[in-house]
TIKOLLUM-59088 format. One record per residue (C-alpha): z, x, y; residue in one letter. Coordinates in steps of 0.25 Angstrom, whole numbers, plus 5000, padded with zeros to 4 digits. Layout:
ZXYA/...
# end
This chain:
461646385571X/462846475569X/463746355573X/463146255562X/463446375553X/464746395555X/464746225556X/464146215542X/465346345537X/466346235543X/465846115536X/465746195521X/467246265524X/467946145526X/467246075514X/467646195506X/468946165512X/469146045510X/468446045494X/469646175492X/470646055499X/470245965488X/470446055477X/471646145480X/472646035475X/472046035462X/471946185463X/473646195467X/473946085457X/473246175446X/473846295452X/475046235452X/474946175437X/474746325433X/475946365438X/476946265432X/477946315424X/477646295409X/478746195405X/479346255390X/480346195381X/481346295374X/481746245361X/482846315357X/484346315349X/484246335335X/484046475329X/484446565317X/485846635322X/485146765325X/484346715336X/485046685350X/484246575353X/485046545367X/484746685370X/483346675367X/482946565374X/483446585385X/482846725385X/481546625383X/481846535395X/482046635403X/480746715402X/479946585401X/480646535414X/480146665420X/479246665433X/479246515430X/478346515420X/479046405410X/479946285414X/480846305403X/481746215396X/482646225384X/483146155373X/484046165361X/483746035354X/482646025343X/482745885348X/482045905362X/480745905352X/480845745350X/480845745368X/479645675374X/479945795384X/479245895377X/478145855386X/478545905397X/478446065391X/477246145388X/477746235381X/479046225370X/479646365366X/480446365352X/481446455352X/482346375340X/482246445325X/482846435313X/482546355299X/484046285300X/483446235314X/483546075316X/482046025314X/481545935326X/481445785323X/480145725317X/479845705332X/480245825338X/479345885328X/478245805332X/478445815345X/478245985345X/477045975338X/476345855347X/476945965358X/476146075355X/475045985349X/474745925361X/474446055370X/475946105373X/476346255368X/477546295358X/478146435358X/479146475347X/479946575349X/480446675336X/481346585324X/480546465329X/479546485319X/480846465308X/481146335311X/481046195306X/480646255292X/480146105285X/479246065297X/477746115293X/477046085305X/478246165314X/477546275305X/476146245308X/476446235324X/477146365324X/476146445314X/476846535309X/478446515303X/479646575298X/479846495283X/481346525279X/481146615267X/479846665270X/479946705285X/480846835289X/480946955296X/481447105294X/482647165301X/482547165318X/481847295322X/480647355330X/479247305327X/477847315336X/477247185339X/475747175337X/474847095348X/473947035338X/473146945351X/473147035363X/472146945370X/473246815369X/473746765382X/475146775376X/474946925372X/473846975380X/474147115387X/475447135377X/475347265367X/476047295354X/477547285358X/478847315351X/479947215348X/481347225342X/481547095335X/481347015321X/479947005314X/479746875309X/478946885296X/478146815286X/477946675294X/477346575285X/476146485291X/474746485290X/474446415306X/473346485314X/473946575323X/473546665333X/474546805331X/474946865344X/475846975338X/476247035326X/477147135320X/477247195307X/478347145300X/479147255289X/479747145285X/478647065279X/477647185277X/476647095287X/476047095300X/476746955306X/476346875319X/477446875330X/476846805339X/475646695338X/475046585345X/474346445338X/473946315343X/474546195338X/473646065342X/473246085357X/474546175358X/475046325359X/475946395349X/476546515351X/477746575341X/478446725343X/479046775333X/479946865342X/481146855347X/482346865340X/483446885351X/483146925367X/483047045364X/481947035356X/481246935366X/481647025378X/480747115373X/479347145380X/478547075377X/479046955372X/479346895386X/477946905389X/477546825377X/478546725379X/478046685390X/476646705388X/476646625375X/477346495383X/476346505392X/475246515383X/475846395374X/475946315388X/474346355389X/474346435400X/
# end
């Protein structure tokens, strides 16, 4: 009896073996999958005089690339926008601002919004939100923007930023924190949006989102309005969110 048990034990442990045998390779491919770097487009080379955009972006790239978290590439030609390879990245960082900026092409155009429409993530990073001043849906895919003339901001200083969403994966577990930096200001759009952070501006008189996430089509939008020099974006915790919000726009 005791041998036909330990008989019958075999038999079940070497199916259950042999069923774990099956599956383990889709278990490591999905495990593997997970642990991919998220590939992530810099946009970069065009900014208002005051802001260092090398310095930035490579401030950027280099907390991105940290713990290999992001595969990261870089370019400074609005033109990359009308490359089939935008495919090839989840996720496409602007950090490229100013109303003077070149506008991408009628294609290049199309091609960002079919990008993030169809599932991929956006994250613009400070001036972004100035940029391309005549295009309307840029506007509508950002949510919120700076309009020249009606957009601004007080003298750099101190100021408290406000967790509006504690329970976001892109903020969750991050307090009210102080920043030196510039307080962007009376942003025009009318976009659903979900505010992350705010401040309260002596500028403007008004409680002003920093920090907001929004979906555009299947896709993820996140904009920070921090961020002037390294300084300001060497300053906890606005790594933190830097990366927490590619990865959240990269949907994972």
């Amino acid at each position: 009896m005791y041998y036909g048990q330990m008989t019958r034990r075999t038999v079940l442990n070497c199916l259950c073996a042999a069923m774990l045998g099956c599956l383990s390779p889709a278990w490591s491919a999905s495990s593997r999958a997970a642990e991919k770097p998220i590939k992530v487009l810099i946009i970069t080379g065009f900014d208002v005089k005051a802001h260092n955009w090398r310095a930035t972006t490579a401030f950027v790239r280099d907390v991105l690339e940290q713990e290999g978290q992001c595969d990261v590439r870089v370019s400074e030609d609005i033109g990359i926008l009308d490359s089939p390879s935008l495919d090839k990245y989840d996720v496409i960082v602007l950090n490229y601002g100013f109303w003077a900026a070149p506008e991408p092409s009628a294609k290049g155009k199309s091609n960002l919004l079919d990008f993030v429409k169809r599932g991929k993530g956006l994250v613009a990073l400070h001036f972004a939100c100035s940029s391309f001043q005549e295009w309307d849906e840029y506007g509508k895919l950002l949510g919120r923007v700076w309009k020249k003339g009606i957009g601004g901001h007080g003298p750099r200083g101190p100021f408290t930023v406000k967790i509006e969403t504690p329970d976001h994966p892109i903020t969750r577990g991050i307090g009210a924190f102080e920043m030196n930096d510039e307080l962007y200001a009376r942003l025009s759009g009318d976009e659903p949006i979900t505010v992350l952070a705010s401040a309260d501006s002596d500028w403007s008189k008004k409680t002003e989102p920093i920090l907001w996430v929004k979906h555009y089509g299947k896709g993820r939008v996140v904009h920070n309005v921090l961020g002037h020099d390294v300084k300001a974006r060497r300053t906890p915790p606005y790594p933190t969110l830097l990366k927490r919000s590619v990865a959240w726009a990269a949907g994972r």
